[in-house]
N, C-alpha and C positions, 0 to 999 in steps of 0.2 A: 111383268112387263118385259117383252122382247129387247135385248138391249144392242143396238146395230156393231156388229163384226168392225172389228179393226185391224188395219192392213198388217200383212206378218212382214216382221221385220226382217229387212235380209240385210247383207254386208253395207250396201251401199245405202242404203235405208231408203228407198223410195221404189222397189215392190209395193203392189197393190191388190187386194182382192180383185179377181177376175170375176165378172160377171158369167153366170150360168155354169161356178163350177160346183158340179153334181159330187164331187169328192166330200163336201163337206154334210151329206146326208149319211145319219148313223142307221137308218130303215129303209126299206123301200115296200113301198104298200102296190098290191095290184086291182083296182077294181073290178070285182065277179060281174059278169056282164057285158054289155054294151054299154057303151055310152052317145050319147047324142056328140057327135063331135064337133058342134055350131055352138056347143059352149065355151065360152071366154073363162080369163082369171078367175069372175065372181062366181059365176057358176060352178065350176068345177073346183072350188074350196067352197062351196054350199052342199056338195057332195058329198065332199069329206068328213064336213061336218054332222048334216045330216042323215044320210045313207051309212060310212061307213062309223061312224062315232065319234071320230078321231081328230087330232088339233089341228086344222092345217099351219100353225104358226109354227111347229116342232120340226127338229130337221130330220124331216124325210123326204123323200119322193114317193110322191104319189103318180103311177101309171093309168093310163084307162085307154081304152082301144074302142073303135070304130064296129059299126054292123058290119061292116063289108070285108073287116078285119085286113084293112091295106092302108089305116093309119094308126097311129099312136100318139100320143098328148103325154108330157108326163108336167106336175107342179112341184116348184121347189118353190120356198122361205126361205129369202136370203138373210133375213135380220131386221131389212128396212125396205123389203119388197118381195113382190112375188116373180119369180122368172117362168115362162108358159116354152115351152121346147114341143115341135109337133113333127114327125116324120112320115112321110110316107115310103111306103113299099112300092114301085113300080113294076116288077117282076112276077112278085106271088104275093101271095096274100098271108098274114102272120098267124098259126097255128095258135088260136088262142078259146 
């Protein structure tokens, strides 16, 4: 059982985990291919799961890049949720 992250204690005591920080991924996984990038959360940890084998609940980041190769998706496990980060390229397209 995933057990939810508890806020790190600093001097003053009320720090808080920050949503969407990618610091706490000990892997980062790249998906071979394209991906359909009209996939949501569910889909793309059904990915993970199925396609590449692997837990999406584990702290990694997992990446996966677009046909057009001028977006980028990556998934994180925060403990007690998923965070979906998507970027795109507006200049060039990413060498992938």
């Amino acid at each position: 059982m995933v057990q939810p992250r508890k806020p790190s204690s600093g001097s003053a005591g009320n720090e808080s985990v920050k949503l969407g920080d990618i610091t706490i991924a000990k892997e980062i996984y790249i998906a071979c291919g394209y991906t359909d990038m009209r996939k949501s959360i569910d889909g793309l940890v059904a990915l993970v799961q199925e396609t590449m084998g692997l837990n999406p609940f584990s702290p990694a980041l997992y990446l996966f890049c677009g046909k057009r190769r001028d977006r980028i998706k990556a998934l994180l496990w925060e403990g007690d949720g998923f965070v979906l980060f998507c970027g795109t390229f507006y200049l060039s397209a990413y060498r992938y």
